[in-house]
NUROZA-410999 format. One record per residue (C-alpha): residue in three letters; x, z, y. Coordinates in steps of 0.05 Angstrom, whole numbers, plus 5000, padded with zeros to 4 digits. Layout:
N
ALAXZY/...
This chain:
961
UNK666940947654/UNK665340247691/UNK659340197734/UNK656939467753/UNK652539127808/UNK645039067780/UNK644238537729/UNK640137897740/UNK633538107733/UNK632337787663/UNK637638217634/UNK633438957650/UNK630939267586/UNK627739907576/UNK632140537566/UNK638140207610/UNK641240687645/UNK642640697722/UNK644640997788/UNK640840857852/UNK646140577903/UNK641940927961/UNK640441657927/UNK646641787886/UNK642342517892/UNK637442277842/UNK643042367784/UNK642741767726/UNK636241407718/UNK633141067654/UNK629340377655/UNK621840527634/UNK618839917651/UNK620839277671/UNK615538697687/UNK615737987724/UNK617838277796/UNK619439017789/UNK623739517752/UNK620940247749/UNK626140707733/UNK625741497719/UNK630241957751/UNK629442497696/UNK633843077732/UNK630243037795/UNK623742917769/UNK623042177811/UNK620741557794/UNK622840857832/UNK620740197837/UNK625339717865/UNK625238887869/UNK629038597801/UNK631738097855/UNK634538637905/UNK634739357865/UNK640539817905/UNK642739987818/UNK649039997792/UNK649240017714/UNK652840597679/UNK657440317621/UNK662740797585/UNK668740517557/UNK672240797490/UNK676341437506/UNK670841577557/UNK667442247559/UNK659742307551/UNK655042827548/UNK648142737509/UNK642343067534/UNK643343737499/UNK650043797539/UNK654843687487/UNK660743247501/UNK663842757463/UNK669242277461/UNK666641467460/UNK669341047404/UNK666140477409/UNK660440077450/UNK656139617420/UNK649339327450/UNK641739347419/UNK637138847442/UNK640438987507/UNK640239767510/UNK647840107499/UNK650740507432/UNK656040877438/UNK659340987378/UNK662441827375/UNK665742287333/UNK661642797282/UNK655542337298/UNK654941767246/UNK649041387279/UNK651741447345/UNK648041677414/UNK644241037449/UNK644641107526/UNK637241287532/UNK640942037505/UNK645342127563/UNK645942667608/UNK641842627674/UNK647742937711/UNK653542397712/UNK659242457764/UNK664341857783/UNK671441787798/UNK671141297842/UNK675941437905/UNK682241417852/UNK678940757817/UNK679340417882/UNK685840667910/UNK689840477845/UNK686439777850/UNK688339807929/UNK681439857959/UNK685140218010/UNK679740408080/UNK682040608147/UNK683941188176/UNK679641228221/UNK673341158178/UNK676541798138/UNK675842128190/UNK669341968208/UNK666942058133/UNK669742828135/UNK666042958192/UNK659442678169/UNK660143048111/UNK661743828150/UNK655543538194/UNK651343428130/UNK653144198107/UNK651944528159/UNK644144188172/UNK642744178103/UNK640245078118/UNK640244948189/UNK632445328211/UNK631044738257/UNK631244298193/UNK625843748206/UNK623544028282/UNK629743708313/UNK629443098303/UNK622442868347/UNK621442608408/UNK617743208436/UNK617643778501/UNK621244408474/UNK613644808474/UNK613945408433/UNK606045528414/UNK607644788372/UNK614244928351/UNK611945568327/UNK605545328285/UNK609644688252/UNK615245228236/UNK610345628206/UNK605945038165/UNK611644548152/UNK615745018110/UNK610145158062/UNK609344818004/UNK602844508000/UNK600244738062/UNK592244768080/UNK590344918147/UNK585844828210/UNK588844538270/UNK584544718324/UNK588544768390/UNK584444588460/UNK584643908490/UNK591543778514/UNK595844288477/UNK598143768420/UNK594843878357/UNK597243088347/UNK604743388360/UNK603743988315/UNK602043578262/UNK606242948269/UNK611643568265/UNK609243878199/UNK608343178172/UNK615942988188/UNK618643768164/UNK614943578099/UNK617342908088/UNK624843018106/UNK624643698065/UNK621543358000/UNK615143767996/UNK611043188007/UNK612242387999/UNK605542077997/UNK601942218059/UNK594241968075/UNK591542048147/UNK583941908157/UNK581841848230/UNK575841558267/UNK577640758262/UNK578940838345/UNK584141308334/UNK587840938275/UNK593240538326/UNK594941148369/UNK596241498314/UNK600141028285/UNK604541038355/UNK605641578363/UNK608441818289/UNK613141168300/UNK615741438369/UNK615742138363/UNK617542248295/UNK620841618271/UNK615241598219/UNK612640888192/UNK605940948176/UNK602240288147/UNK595140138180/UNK590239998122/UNK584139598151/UNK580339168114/UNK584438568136/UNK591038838110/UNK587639178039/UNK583938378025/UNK591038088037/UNK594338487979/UNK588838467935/UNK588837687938/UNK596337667926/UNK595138137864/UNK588238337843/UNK590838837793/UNK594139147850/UNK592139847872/UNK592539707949/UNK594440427967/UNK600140467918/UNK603339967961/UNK605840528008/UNK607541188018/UNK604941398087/UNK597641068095/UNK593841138161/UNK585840828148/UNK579240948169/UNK574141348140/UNK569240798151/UNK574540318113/UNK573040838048/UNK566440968064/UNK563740268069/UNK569139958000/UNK567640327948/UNK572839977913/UNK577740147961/UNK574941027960/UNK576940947881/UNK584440657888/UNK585241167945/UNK583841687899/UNK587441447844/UNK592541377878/UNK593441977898/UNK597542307951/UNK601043017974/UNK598343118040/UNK591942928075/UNK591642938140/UNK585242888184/UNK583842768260/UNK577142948298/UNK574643388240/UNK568843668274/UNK565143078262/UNK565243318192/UNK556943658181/UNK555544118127/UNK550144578120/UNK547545118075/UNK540944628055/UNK542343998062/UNK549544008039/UNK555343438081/UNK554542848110/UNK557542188082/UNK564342398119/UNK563943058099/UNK563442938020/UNK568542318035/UNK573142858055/UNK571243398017/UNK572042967951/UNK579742787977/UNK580943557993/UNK579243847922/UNK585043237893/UNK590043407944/UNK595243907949/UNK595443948021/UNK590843928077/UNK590743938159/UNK585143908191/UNK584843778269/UNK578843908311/UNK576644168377/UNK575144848382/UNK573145148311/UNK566545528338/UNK564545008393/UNK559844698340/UNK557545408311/UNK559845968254/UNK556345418206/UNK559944888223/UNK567045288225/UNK565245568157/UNK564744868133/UNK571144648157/UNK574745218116/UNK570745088059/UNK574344498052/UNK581344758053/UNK578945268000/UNK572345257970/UNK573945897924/UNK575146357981/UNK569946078031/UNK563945927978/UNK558746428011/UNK556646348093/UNK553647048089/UNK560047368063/UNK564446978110/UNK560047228174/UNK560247928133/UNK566747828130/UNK568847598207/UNK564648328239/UNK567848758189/UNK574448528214/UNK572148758294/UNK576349398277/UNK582549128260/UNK581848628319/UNK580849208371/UNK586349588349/UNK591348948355/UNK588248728416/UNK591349428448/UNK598449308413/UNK598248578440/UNK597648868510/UNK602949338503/UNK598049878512/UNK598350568487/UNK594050758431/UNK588451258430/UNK589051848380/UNK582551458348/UNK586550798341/UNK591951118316/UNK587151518256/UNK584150768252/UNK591150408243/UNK592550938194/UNK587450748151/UNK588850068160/UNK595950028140/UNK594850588085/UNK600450938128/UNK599951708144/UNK598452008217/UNK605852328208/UNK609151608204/UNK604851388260/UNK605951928305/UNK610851618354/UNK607550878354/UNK606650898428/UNK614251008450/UNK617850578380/UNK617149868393/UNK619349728323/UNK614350088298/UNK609849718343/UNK612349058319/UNK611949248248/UNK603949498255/UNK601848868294/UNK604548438244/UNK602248748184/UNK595148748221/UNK596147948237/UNK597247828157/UNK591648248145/UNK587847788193/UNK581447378154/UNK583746618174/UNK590146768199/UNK594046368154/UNK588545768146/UNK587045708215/UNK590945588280/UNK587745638351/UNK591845638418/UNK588545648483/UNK589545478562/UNK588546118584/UNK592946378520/UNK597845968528/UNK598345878600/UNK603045458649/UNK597444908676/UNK597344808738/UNK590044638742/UNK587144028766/UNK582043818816/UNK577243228847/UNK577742818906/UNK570542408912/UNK570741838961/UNK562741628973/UNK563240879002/UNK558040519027/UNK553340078989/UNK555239409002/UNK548838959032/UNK550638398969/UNK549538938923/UNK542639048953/UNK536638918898/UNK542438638858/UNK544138878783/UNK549139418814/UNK543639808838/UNK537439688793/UNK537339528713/UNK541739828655/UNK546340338671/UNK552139898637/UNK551139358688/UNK550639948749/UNK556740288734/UNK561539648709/UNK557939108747/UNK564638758745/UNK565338618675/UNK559838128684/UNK564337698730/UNK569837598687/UNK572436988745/UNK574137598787/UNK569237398840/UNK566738198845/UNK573038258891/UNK570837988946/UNK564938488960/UNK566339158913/UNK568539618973/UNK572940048926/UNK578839428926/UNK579539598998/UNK578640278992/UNK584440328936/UNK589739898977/UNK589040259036/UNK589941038997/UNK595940678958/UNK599040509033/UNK597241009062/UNK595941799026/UNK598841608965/UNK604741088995/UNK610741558962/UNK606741798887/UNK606741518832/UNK599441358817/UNK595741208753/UNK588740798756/UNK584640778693/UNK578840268683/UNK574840158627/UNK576239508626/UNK582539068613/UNK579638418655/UNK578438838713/UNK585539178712/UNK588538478708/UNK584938318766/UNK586238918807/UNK593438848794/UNK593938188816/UNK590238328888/UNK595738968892/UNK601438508874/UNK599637888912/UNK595538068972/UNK598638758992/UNK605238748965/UNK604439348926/UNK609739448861/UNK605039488801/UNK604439518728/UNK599639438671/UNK598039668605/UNK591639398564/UNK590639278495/UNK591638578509/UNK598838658511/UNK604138728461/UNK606939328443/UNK613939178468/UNK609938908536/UNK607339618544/UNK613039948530/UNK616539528592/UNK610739688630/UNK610540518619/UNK618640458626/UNK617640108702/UNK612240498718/UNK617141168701/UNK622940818740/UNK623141188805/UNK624940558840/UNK620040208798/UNK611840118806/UNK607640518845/UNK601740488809/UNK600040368734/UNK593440038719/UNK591140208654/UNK584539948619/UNK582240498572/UNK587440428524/UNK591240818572/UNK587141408560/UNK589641508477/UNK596541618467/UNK600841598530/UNK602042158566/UNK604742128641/UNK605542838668/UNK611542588702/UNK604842328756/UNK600042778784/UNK595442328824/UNK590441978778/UNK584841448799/UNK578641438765/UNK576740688783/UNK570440778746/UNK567441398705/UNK565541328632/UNK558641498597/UNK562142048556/UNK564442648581/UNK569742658513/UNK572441948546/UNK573242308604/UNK576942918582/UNK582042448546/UNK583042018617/UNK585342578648/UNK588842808591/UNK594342308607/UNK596642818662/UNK593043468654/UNK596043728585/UNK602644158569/UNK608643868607/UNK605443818673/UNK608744088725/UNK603543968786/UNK596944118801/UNK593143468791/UNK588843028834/UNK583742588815/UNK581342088859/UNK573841848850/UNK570741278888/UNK564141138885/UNK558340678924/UNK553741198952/UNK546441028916/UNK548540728851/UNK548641008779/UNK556241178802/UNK554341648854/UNK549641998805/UNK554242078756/UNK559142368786/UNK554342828808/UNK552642988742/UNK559943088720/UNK561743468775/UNK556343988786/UNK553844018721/UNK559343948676/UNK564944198731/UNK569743758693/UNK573743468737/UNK576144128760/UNK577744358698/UNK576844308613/UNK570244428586/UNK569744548520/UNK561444588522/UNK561443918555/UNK559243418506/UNK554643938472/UNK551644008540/UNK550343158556/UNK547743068495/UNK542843638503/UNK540143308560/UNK542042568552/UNK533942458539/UNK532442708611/UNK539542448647/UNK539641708624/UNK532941488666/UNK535441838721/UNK542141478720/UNK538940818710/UNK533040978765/UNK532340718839/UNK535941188895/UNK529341498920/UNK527842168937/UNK523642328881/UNK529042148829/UNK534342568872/UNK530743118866/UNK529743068791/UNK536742988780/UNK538643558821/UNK533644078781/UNK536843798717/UNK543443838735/UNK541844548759/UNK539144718699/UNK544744318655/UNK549644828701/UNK545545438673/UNK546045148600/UNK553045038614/UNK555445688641/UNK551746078573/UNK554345668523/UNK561545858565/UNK560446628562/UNK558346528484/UNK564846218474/UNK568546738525/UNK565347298495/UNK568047048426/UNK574046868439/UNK579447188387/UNK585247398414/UNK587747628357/UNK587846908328/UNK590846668392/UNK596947148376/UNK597046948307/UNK597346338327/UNK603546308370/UNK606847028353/UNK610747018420/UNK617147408391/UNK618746798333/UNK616246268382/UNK621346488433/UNK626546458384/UNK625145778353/UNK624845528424/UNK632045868443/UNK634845588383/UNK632144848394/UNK634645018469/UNK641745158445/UNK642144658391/UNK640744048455/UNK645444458497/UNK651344398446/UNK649943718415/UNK655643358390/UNK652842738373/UNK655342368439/UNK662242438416/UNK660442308346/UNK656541508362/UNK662941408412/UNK668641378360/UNK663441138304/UNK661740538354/UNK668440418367/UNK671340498300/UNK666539958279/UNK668239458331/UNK661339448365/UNK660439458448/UNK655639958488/UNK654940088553/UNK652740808585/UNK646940608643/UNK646741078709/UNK640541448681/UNK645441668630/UNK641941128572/UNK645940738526/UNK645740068511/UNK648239748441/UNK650039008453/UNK647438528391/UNK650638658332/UNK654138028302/UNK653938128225/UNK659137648213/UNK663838018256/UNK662138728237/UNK664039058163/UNK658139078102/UNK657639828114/UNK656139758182/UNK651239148175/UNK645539468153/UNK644940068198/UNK638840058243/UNK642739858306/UNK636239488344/UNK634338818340/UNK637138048375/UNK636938478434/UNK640839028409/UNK639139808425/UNK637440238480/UNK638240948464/UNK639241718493/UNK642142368474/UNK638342658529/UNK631243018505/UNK628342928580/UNK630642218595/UNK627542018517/UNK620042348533/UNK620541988609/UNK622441308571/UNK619241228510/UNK622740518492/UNK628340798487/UNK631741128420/UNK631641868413/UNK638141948371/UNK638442608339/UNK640842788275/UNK634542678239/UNK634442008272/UNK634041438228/UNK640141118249/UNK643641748237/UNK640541918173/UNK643541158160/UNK650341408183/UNK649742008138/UNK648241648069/UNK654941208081/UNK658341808052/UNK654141997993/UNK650841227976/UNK657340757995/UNK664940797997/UNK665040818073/UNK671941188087/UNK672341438014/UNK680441158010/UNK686541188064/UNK693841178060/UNK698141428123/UNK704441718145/UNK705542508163/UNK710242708205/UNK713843298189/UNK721143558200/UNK720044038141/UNK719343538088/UNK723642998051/UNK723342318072/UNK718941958025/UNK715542447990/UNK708042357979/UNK702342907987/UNK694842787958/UNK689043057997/UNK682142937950/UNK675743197976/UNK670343317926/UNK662543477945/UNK658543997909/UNK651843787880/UNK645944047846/UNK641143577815/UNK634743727829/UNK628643577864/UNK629643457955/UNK623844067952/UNK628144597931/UNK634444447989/UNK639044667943/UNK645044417979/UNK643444928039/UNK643945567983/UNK650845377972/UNK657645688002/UNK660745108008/UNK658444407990/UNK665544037994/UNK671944247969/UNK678843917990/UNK684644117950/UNK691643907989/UNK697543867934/UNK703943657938/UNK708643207897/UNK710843717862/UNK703843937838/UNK703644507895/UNK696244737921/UNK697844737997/UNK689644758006/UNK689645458030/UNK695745418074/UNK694444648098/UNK688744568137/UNK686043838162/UNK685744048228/UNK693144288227/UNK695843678197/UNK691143138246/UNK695243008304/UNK701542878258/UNK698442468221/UNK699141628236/UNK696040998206/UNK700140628156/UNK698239968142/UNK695039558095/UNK701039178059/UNK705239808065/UNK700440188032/UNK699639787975/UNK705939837971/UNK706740537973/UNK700940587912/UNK704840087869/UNK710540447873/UNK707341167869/UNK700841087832/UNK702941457763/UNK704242127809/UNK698642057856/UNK693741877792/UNK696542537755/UNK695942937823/UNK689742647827/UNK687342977762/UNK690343637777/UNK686543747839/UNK681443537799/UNK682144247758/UNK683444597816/UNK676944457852/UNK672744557782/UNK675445247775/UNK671245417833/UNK665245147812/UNK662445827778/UNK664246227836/UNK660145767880/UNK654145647832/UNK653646447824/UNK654446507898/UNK649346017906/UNK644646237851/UNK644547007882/UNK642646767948/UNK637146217927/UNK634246697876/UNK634547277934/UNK630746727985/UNK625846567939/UNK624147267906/UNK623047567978/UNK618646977993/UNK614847077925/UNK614347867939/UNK611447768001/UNK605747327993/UNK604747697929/UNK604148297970/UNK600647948029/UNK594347717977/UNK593048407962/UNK590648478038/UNK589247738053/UNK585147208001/UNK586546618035/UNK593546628001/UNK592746187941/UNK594546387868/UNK597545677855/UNK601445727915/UNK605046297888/UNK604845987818/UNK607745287856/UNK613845807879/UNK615146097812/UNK615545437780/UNK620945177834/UNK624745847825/UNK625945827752/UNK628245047771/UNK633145197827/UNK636445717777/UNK637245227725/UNK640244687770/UNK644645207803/UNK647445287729/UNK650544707722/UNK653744457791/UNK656443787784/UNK663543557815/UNK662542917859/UNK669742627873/UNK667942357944/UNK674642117982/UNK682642137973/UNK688042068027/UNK695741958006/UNK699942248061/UNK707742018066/UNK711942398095/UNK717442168149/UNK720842418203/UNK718542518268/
């Protein structure tokens, strides 16, 4: 058999048959469509379908020879006597079948020889990159079970309440839940996690996210930094652009990860119908309590947008604030759209949540460690359907314990929909608090628009002075250079503004006029320009201070700061929260002050009046705070606006006391309702812990260091290591550097600046978080199963104990299993390569030769010689060759039975227990169980027939030492 680069692109016809260059995993692929610029081909064994450019398709064409072996699609083999060509599809003429078998017949599983084909030609590799090939392969086995399988690889703080909810969502298949975490826990990080375990793992490859159209770039960040993930934006500019290039075109088939707008959908029509054509695996959406349903008058436009996406999509996360904040309605709503079958009926749910009070009270004791009354103890009984007799000893077997609380958490209403962790569950914030400097009302601001007129003009009187001429008489400029010398001389500081003209001009009178080190970061800039800015600002011998228009308030985080300068204070409490936000969430390690000037009688004054005694939110989160404003907006907003007289003090003081009253009720509601039980459900300490120790261990023993040094080195390109432990990639010449090596993602004309380091990668976000899920690794990784990287070496072994001369093959094969990425087949098996070590004389040394014994005897041999050496022994090392061959395909049953008793054990248990789990629990779907039945019977089948990948060959000479 012959494989070939892809033909010009005028040559593809329908049933061709093809492998992909890229995922030799996908097993042989048949042309199904062909038209002016694409070629769609169908990966039959692994149930994928490809479209690649005619002009640049990664294909090589599969064409057997006569005396080749073929097998047709019913798996019978047969010996090729001839090749002819119809209207440029293959027939292979065979024995016993007079019409012959057309390549469109084949065999999805196809394996090649290629290491021999290229030694005997003398495509002879280097040492060196043998080497490294064998060790990306053992590093390939042993991640392909490893738990930590799709957590490892992001650019986040090892915090077990996340780690713990995307371990528990990202390994389902299909997953629909409620994200509802408190401000500044991550629900962004939780599901940016289960997004990237659900790509890497195969269970989803078309992701859509829907977010308010503010929120659509910070999203789109901070997948890209965290997780390596490259979402495409869809606004209105970037959908027109594709249509007018192709009209026929369905925009959102144009990519696989799609961040947009509900408005975008809400307001094109057109646009709603490709999107749901189109189709996807997983929808994600952000700031889902904006979502209104009621019993009477049904959703809002957002709702049914939503709604109508949810009922055509497999999975579903929804992220919100807290799930009750907006009332039992509005929470019912929200699960209503991740299953409409189980929560159909409000009644019934509320029915539903007080019946459950029992099982919650008799957790809530276990939770606390606390011993259980004879009365919980009758109660559990009945709960569990276990006798008084098997319960006796609960209070003094923690097993027991452990097994009762768990089987009450699965028992547990919206335990496995919805996921809630809170401050005070979750713990480790420091708290924050307010430092309010009142400064006197400047005599130019007298009768002027700062102190009468709209409240816009009051409170940012300096965006109408674009020239910067509000500097000379706004008494907080003095105010902030003097606390920046002075209090604050040795912090780092953080000023937000609302706007990016008056940051600009801030910064320049720091800069300039008191020699202050500064930075800045507005939507103005480039990305790369903010990225320089958040690195100086992190420098501890960089800036002092980062200015920040409100941009700074979505996406960054800064805990590594705990002084933070409100320069002005927004309308919106929500605006607010996220401001301070940037240092008050999970990660902080100091209590934090904010700092909050204000001209004494001016809407600023008042307002912070308002936020602080009313709303108490700059001393800490308030989750009634929005509800609460908008309450009593109507009565607040003249106020705010109004002259500084006594009269309208007064006022505001008897609303804001009776805001403070509103405030503290709606608090105790939410206290009194709080569900603990949830709150354990949601972070079940015991697993959490052990995730985290695991991701703990796995940093603590990383090898990848070593690995990047001799791969760097063996391909020729220069680095650096920088005193804050960084690395630096110099430009990569192409000319200068091997094909295999040229298209790795190795940074741009600049080159690369990367870390190991988990700690230095969150401080420095510009920087390259290599891991093994990287994408440069993941690059590194397909050299061995997509290219010849390594694949063929020739070299000398030193040994006293053999004759001069005589030659020794060493052939490595891998194991695969065609089949879909879902089912990780690859991690089910004992072993996934096999290297056979045979002698001359047709002796299997494997078991008594290891690699490792043989590696420091081993030396390079080069090139000429070792042509020479396969000129002059290719007949032996070709029939060797073939020998090892049989040796390693006698082990193929053992390891496919092997591997077939453990996948079907793993996927029975999981099948019993959710099985067993909806007898107690409804929210377990029937199709998810039908989903894991389906993917069973598949695995089994695959695991059947194992295919033998040849992947590399090394000739060993011996000679004396």
């Amino acid at each position: 058999m012959t494989t070939s680069a892809p033909l010009l692109h005028s040559e593809f016809a329908v049933g061709q048959r093809y492998l992909s260059d890229t995922e030799s995993e996908l097993g042989l692929g048949v042309v199904i469509d062909v038209d002016d610029r694409c070629v769609h081909i169908l990966f039959p064994q692994s149930e994928e379908t490809r479209v690649y450019a005619k002009s640049s398709a990664p294909l090589s064409r599969v064409v057997f020879k006569v005396g080749d072996s073929i097998s047709d699609q019913q798996g019978q083999s047969h010996i090729v006597t001839a090749v002819d060509e119809v209207m440029g599809v293959l027939k292979y003429s065979v024995d016993g079948y007079e019409k012959g078998i057309m390549e469109t017949r084949l065999a999805a599983n196809i394996t090649l020889a290629k290491p021999l084909e290229r030694l005997l030609a003398g495509r002879i590799e280097r040492g060196d990159w043998y080497d490294l090939r064998q060790d990306i392969l053992r590093m390939q086995a042993a991640l392909a079970g490893h738990p930590l399988k799709g957590l490892m690889g992001a650019r986040v703080d090892i915090i077990e309440h996340q780690l713990y909810i995307a371990h528990e969502v990202g390994k389902r298949i299909a997953p629909r839940v409620l994200l509802a975490d408190e401000v500044g826990l991550g629900k962004t990080i939780e599901a940016g996690l289960i997004i990237h375990q659900q790509l890497l793992t195969g269970k989803a490859e078309r992701v859509l996210v829907l977010v308010p159209d503010s929120l659509q770039y910070q999203w789109m960040i901070e997948l890209r930094r965290r997780f390596n993930l490259n979402f495409a934006l869809f606004d209105l500019v970037r959908t027109a652009a594709i249509k007018e290039h192709d009209p026929e075109q369905n925009v959102f088939l144009t990519e696989q990860c799609i961040i947009a707008g509900m408005d975008l959908l809400l307001d094109h029509p057109d646009l709603y119908d490709q999107a749901m054509e189109a189709g996807f695996d997983l929808l994600v959406v952000d700031e889902a309590h904006h979502l209104h349903w009621d019993e009477e008058r049904g959703g809002n436009d957002k709702y049914d947008l939503i709604a109508d996406f949810a009922e055509e999509t497999a999975g579903v996360m929804l992220l919100t604030a807290t799930p009750e904040q907006l009332g039992t309605q509005s929470h019912f709503a929200r699960l209503r759209l991740l299953d409409a079958n189980r929560f159909d009926d409000l009644d019934e749910f509320i029915a539903g949540q007080d019946a459950f009070a029992e099982t919650a009270a008799v957790a809530g004791v276990l939770i606390e460690d606390k011993p259980l009354s004879e009365g919980q103890i009758a109660a559990l009984s009945g709960l569990l359907n276990i006798s008084l007799d098997e319960l006796a000893a609960i209070n003094d077997d923690e097993k027991l314990r452990t097994y009762a609380l768990n089987e009450l958490l699965d028992r547990h209403g919206t335990g496995r929909v919805l996921f809630r962790n809170t401050r005070e569950s979750v713990k480790g914030f420091h708290g924050r608090s307010s430092q309010p400097y009142p400064l006197p009302l400047p005599e130019a601001w007298k009768n002027s628009y700062q102190t009468i007129g709209k409240l816009r003009e009051q409170l940012w009187g300096e965006e109408n002075q674009p020239d910067g001429g509000w500097l000379e008489d706004d008494p907080r400029v003095p105010w902030l250079i003097d606390i920046l010398k002075g209090a604050l001389k040795h912090q780092k500081v953080l000023l937000i503004a609302r706007s990016g003209a008056t940051v600009e001009s801030l910064e320049a009178v720091l800069r300039l006029h008191a020699g202050i080190k500064t930075a800045i970061f507005t939507e103005q800039m480039t990305l790369l320009e903010r990225d320089q800015a958040a690195a100086y600002f992190a420098d501890s011998e960089g800036a002092q201070i980062l200015l920040c228009s409100e941009i700074g308030s979505e996406g960054r985080n800064f805990q590594f700061a705990s002084q933070l300068i409100l320069w002005d204070l927004p309308a919106n409490p929500d605006t607010l929260e996220q401001r301070i936000g940037r240092l008050d969430r999970i990660g902080q390690t100091q209590e934090i002050t904010l700092h909050v000037p204000y001209v004494q009688g001016t809407a600023q004054e008042r307002l912070y009046q308002w936020y602080d005694s009313a709303l108490n939110i700059f001393n800490k989160i308030s989750p009634t705070a929005q509800n609460v404003q908008e309450e009593y907006i109507a009565e607040l907003k003249p106020l705010l606006e109004g002259a500084d007289t006594a009269d309208n003090r007064t006022i505001l003081q008897a609303v804001i006391k009776d805001a403070l009253q509103t405030r503290l009720g709606l608090e105790a509601q939410l206290q009194a309702g709080r569900d603990r039980l949830l709150e354990y459900n949601s972070c079940r300490p015991r697993v959490a812990g052990r995730i985290a120790k695991a991701m703990h261990d796995f940093d603590g023993h990383n090898v990848l260091p070593q690995f990047v040094e001799r791969f760097l080195a063996s391909a020729n390109i220069e680095y650096s290591v920088q005193r804050d432990g960084s690395w630096v990639i110099a430009p990569v010449d192409s000319t200068e550097i091997s094909d295999y090596i040229d298209g790795l993602p190795l940074g741009d004309d600049d080159g690369m600046t990367l870390s190991f380091e988990r700690n230095l990668a969150l401080q420095r976000e510009e920087i390259e978080y290599i891991t093994h899920e990287h994408p440069l690794m993941q690059a590194i990784y397909e050299l061995a199963t997509t290219s010849t990287f390594g694949n063929t070496t020739v070299a000398t072994l030193k040994s006293a104990a053999m004759p001069q001369g005589m030659v020794m093959v060493e052939v490595n094969f891998r194991v695969e299993a065609i089949a879909p990425k879902i089912l990780n087949l690859p991690a089910t098996l004992p072993t996934q390569n096999i290297r056979v070590f045979i002698s001359e004389q047709g002796t299997d040394l494997s078991a008594r030769i290891s690699a490792d014994m043989i590696m420091p005897h081993v030396e390079r041999l080069d090139k000429n010689r070792a042509r020479q050496v396969i000129k002059v022994r290719g007949d032996v090392i070709e029939t060797r060759y073939y020998e090892a061959e049989e040796i390693a395909k006698k082990q193929l049953a053992d390891i496919g039975e092997q591997a077939s008793d453990r996948f079907s054990q793993q996927w029975s248990r999981e099948i019993k227990r959710l099985k067993h789990l909806q007898t107690i629990n409804p929210n377990v779907r029937p199709e998810e169980i039908e989903r894991l039945e389906q993917l069973q019977a598949q695995g089994e089948q695959a695991l059947a027939s194992l295919s033998l990948v040849p992947d590399s060959i090394r000739v060993l000479v011996a000679v004396k030492p």
